[in-house]
KEPADREN-90083 format. One line per field, with one value per atom (N, C-alpha, C): residue number from 1; atom name; x, z, y; residue in one letter. Coordinates in steps of 0.1 Angstrom, whole numbers, plus 5000, padded with zeros to 4 digits. Layout:
<recs>
i c(NUM	...)
at c(CA	...)
px c(X	...)
pz c(Z	...)
py c(Y	...)
aa c(A	...)
</recs>
This chain:
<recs>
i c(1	1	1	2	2	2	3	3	3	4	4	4	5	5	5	6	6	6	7	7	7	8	8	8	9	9	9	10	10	10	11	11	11	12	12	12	13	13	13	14	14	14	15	15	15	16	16	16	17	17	17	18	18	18	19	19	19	20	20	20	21	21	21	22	22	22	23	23	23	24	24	24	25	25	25	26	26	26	27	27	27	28	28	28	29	29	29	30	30	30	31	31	31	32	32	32	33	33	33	34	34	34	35	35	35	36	36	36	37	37	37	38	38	38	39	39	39	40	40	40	41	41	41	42	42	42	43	43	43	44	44	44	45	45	45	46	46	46	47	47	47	48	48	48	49	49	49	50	50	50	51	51	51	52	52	52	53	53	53	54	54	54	55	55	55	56	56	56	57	57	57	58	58	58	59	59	59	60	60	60	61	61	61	62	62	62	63	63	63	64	64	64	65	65	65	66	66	66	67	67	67	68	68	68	69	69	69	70	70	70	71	71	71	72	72	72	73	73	73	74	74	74	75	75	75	76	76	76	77	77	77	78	78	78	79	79	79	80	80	80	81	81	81	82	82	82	83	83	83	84	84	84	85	85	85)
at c(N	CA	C	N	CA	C	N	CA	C	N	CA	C	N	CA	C	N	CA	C	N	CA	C	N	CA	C	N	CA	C	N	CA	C	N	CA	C	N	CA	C	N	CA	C	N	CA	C	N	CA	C	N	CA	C	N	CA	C	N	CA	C	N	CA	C	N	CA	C	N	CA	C	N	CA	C	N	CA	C	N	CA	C	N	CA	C	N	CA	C	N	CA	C	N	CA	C	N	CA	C	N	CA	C	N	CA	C	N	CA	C	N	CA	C	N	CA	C	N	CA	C	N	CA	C	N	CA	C	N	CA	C	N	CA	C	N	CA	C	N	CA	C	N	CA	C	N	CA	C	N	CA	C	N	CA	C	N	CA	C	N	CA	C	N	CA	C	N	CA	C	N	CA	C	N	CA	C	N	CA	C	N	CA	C	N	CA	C	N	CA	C	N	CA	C	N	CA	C	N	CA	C	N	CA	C	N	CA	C	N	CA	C	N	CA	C	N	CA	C	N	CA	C	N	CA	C	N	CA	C	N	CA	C	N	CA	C	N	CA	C	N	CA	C	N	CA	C	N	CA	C	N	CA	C	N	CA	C	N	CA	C	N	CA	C	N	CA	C	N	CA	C	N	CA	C	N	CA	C	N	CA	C	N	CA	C	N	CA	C	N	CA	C	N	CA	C)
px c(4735	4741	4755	4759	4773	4778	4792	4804	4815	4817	4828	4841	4843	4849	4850	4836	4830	4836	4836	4836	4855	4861	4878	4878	4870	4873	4871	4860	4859	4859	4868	4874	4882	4890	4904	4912	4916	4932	4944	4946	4961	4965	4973	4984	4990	4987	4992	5005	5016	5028	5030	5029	5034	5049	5050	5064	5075	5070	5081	5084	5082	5078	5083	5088	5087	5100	5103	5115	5120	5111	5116	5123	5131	5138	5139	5137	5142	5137	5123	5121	5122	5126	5131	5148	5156	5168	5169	5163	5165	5172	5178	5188	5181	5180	5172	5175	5189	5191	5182	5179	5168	5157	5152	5137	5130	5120	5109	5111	5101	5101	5109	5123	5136	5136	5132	5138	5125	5109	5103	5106	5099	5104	5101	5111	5109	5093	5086	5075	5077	5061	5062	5071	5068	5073	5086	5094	5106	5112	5109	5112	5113	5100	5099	5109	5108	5122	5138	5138	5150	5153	5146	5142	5147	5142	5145	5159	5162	5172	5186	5186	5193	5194	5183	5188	5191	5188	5195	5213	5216	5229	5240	5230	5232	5241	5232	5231	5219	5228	5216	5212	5198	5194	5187	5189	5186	5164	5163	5149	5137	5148	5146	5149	5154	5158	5145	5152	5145	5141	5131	5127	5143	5152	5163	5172	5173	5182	5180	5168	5166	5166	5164	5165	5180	5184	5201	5207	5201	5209	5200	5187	5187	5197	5197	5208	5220	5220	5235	5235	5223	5220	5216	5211	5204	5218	5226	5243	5249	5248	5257	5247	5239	5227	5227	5225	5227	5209	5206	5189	5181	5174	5166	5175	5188	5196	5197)
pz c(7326	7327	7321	7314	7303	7315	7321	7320	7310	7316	7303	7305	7316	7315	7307	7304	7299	7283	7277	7266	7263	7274	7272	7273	7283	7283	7271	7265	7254	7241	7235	7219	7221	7225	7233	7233	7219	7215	7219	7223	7228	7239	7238	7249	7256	7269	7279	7287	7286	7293	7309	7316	7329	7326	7329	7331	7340	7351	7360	7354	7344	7338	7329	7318	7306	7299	7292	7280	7280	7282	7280	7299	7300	7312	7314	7306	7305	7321	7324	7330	7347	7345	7356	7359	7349	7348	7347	7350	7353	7364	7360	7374	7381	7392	7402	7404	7400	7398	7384	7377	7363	7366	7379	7383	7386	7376	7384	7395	7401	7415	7423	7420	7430	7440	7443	7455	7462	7458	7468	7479	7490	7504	7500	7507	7502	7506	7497	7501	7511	7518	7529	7531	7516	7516	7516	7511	7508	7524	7529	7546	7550	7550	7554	7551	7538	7529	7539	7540	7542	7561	7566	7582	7582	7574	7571	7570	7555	7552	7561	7566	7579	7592	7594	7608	7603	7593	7587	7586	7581	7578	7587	7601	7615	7610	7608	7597	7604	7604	7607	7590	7595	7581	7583	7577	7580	7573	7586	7577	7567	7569	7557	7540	7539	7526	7515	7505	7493	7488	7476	7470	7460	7454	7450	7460	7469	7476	7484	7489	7493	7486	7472	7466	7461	7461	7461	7473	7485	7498	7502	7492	7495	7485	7470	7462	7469	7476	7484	7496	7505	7512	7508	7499	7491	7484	7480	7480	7491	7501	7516	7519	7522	7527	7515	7508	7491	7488	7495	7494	7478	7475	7459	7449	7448	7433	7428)
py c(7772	7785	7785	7792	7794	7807	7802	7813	7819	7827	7830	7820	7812	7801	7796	7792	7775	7773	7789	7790	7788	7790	7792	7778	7768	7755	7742	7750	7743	7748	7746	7746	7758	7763	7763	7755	7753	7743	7750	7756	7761	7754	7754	7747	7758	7758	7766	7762	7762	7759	7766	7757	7759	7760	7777	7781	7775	7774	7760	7749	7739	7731	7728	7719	7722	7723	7723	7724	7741	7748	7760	7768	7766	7767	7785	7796	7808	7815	7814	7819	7812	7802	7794	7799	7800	7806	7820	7828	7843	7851	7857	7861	7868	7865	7872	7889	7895	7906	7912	7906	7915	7909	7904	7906	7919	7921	7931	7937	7923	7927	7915	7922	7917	7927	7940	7947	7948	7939	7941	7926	7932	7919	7903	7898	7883	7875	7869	7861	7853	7851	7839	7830	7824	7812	7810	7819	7822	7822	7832	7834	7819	7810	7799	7789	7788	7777	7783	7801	7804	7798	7798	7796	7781	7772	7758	7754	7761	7757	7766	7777	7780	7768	7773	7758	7743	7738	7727	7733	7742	7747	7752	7757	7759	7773	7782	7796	7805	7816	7827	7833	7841	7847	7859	7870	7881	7881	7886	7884	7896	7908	7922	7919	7903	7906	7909	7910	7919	7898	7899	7884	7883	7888	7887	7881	7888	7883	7873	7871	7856	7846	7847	7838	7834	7843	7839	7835	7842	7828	7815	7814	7796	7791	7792	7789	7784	7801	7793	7781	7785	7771	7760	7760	7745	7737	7749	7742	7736	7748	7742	7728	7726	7717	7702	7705	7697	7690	7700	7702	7708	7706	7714	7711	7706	7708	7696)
aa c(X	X	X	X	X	X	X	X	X	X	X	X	X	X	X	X	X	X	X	X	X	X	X	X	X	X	X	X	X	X	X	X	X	X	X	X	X	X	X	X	X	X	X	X	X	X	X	X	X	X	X	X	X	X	X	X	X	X	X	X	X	X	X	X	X	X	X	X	X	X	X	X	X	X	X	X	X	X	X	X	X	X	X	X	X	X	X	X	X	X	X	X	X	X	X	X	X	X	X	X	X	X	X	X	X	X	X	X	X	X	X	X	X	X	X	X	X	X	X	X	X	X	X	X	X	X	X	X	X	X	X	X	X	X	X	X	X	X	X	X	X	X	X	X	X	X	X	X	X	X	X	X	X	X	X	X	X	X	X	X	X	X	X	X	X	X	X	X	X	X	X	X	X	X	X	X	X	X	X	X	X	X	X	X	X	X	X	X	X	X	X	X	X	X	X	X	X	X	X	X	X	X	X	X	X	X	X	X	X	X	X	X	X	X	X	X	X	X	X	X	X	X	X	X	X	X	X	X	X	X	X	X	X	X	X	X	X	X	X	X	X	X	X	X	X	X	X	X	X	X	X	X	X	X	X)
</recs>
């Protein structure tokens, strides 16, 4: 049985780059202020990382932020903490 997978997995010479990854840094370096979706609510994970890295910091965190702005106060906690950099 043939999916339409099978046919992308084979003879399919492109090289697909994992954007986290890689030589090309652009979209790893984006300011979180010209994100899309910067003003919708921060991901799980995000909450989670911020929850962490607060009580390591002995820091409260507000937990309405927008995914911009949380990601700019782990930045700042992963500084204060000297965690992710």
């Amino acid at each position: 049985m043939t999916t339409k997978h099978d046919s992308h997995r084979h003879g399919d010479d492109r090289h697909h780059e994992n954007p986290k990854t890689g030589e090309d840094t652009s979209n790893r370096d984006k300011d979180p202020d010209d994100w899309t979706t910067g003003d919708e609510p921060m991901t799980g994970a995000q909450a989670s990382y911020l929850k962490t890295l607060s009580e390591e910091a002995g820091e409260t965190v507000d937990g309405d932020l927008t995914k911009a702005e949380a990601s700019k106060r782990i930045d700042a906690l992963q500084e204060k903490t000297g965690r992710g950099k």
